[in-house]
N, C-alpha and C positions, 0 to 999 in steps of 0.2 A: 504494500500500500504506500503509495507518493506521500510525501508530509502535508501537502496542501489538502489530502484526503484526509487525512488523519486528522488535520484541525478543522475539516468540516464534519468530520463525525462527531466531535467533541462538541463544536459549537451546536448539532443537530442535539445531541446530548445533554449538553445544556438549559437549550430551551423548552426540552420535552419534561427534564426531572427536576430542575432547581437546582442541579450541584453534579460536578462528577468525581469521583473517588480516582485516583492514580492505579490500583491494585488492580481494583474492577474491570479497569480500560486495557491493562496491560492485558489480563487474562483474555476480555472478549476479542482484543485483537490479536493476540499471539505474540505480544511484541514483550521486551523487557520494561520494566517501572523505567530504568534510566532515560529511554526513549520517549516515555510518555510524559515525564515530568521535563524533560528539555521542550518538548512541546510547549507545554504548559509556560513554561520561562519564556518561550518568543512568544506567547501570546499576550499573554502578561504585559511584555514591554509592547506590543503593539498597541494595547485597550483593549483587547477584544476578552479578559474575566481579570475577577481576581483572583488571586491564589489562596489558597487556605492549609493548614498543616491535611496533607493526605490528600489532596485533590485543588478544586477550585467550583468560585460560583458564579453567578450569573454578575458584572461588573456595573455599578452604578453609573446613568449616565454623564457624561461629562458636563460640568456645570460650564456655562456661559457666564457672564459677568451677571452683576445684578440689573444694569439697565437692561441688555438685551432680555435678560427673562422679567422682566418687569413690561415691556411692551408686547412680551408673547404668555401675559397670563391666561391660562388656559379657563375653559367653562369649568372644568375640577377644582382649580384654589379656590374660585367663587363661591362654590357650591359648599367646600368645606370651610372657606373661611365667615362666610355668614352663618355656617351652623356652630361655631368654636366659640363667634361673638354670641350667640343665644345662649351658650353655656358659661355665662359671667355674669355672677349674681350681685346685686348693693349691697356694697359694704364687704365687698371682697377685695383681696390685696393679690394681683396675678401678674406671671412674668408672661410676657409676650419675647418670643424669639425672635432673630432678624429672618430673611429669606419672602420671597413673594406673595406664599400663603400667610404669611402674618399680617403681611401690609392689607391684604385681602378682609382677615379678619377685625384689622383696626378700623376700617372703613365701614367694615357693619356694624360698630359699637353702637348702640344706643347713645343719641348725643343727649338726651338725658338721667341716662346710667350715672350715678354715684358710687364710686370706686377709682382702687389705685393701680394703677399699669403701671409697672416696673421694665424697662427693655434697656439692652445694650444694641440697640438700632434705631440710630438716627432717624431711618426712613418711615419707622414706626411711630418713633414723638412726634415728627411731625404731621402725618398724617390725625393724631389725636389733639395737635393747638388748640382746635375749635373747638372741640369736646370740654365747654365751660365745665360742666358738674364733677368731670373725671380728674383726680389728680395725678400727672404723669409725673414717673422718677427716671433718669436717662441715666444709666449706668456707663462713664466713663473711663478709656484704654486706650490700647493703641489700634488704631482704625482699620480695620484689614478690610483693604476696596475691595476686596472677589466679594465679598461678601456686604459689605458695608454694613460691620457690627464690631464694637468695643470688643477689643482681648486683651489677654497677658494680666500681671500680677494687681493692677491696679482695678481692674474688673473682679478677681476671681477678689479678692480682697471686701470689695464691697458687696460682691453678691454674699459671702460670708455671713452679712449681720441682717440681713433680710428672710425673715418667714415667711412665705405666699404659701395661701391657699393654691394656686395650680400652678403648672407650668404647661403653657400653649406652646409644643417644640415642633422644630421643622430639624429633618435628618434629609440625607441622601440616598441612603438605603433601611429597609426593613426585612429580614431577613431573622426565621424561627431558628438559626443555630448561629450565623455570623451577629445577629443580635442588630442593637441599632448606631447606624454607622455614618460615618460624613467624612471631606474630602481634607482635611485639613486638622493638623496634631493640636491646634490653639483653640479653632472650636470644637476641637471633641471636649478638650477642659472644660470649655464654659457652659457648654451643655452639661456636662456631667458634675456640673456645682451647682447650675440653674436645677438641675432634679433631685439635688441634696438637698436644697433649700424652698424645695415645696414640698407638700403635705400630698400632693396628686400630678399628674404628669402625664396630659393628651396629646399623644402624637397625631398631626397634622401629615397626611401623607397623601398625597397625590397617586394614580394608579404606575405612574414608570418606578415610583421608587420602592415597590412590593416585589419582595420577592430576590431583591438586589443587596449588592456591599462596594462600600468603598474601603478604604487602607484602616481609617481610623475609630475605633468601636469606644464609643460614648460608652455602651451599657449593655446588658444581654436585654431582649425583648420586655422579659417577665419586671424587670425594673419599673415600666412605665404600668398607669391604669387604664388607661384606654387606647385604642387605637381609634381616629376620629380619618374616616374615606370616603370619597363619595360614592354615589349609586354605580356608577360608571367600574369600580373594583372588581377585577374578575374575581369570583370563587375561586378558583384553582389556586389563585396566590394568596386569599384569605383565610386558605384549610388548615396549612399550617404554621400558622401564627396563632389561630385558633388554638389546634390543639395544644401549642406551647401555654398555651394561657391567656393568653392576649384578649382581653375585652374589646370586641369590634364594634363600632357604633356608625353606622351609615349618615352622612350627610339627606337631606331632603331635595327633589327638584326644585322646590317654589320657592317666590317669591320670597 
């Protein structure tokens, strides 16, 4: 079998099971592990999964900057981010993540909701100015543009002394064994002190990033309370999330 066969078996492999094992592939193709895992290495360095100890999974798509995906918000962050703003009660104290479905969600606030939004995202406070009754906290860092959200020690410092009732989180990937993951070593910190420092933790997840992984794991699945997705979530990639534990909570079509 040609190598470019062999990584469309993988990739065919891939997209049919969630994951592939190294051992498994050696055996059903007759070849040695060595072979199969140097595969895996040039795919790896091409994009096309990621690696995982024993195999590899399906690879989270590559993020665009934030303006670009901010002008290609899809009909899914809408859909989850008006149902995330429904799930913020008066007199609640909640962090809101950076990334497009939050900006999504900041826009459906009730602009006469009373309560406190806590974000290390710019693009989040200010979408909430207007928001008279709301009192917004802007967690300040070093400003990492891919993303356009506060990181590093001065962030992880302040999130520290803050209690919220929830954390409204945005990841890259969702994945029932690689757990929940994102593209970058500085916000997986700050995600993973934003869910220390709440009392509950809704992942906001779009349908491309089920099922997927990026390099750097925030937390295993079962960490967070809900999974928040729109109608649009295939079953097949919300099966096993599910059976890991995962509380799935579907977004609504309406208004």
């Amino acid at each position: 079998m040609l190598t470019s066969q062999r990584k469309q078996h993988i990739l065919s492999a891939l997209q049919r099971d969630g994951n592939v094992v190294a051992k498994s592939l050696s055996e059903a193709l007759g070849l040695s592990e060595d072979t199969i895992r140097r595969d895996l290495r040039e795919m790896a360095a091409e994009g096309l999964l990621q690696r995982v100890h024993g195999g590899a999974l399906p690879l989270a798509p590559a993020g665009a900057d934030f303006a670009s995906r901010q002008q290609l918000a899809s009909d899914e962050k809408v859909l989850i981010g008006r149902a995330a703003a429904r799930l913020v009660r008066p007199g609640q104290v909640v962090f809101v993540d950076g990334g497009t479905t939050a900006v999504q969600m900041a826009r459906h606030l009730p602009r006469t909701l009373q309560a406190t939004v806590v974000t290390h995202s710019p693009s989040v406070a200010v979408e909430l100015a207007a928001h008279t009754q709301l009192e917004v906290v802007l967690i300040g860092g070093r400003l990492f543009k891919h993303s356009v959200v506060a990181v590093g020690a001065a962030a992880m410092a302040a999130i520290a002394r803050i209690h919220a009732d929830t954390y409204f989180m945005g990841v890259t990937g969702v994945h029932a064994e690689a757990g929940l993951t994102t593209g970058d070593l500085e916000e997986a910190e700050i995600k993973r002190a934003l869910m220390a420092s709440a009392a509950e933790t809704v992942v906001l997840a779009s349908s491309e990033k089920l099922g997927v992984a990026s390099a750097w794991v925030v937390n295993p699945v079962t960490a967070a309370t809900t999974l928040l997705v729109s109608p649009e979530a295939p079953a097949k990639a919300l099966a096993p999330l599910r059976k890991a534990g995962l509380t799935i909570l579907r977004s609504d079509h309406g208004g």
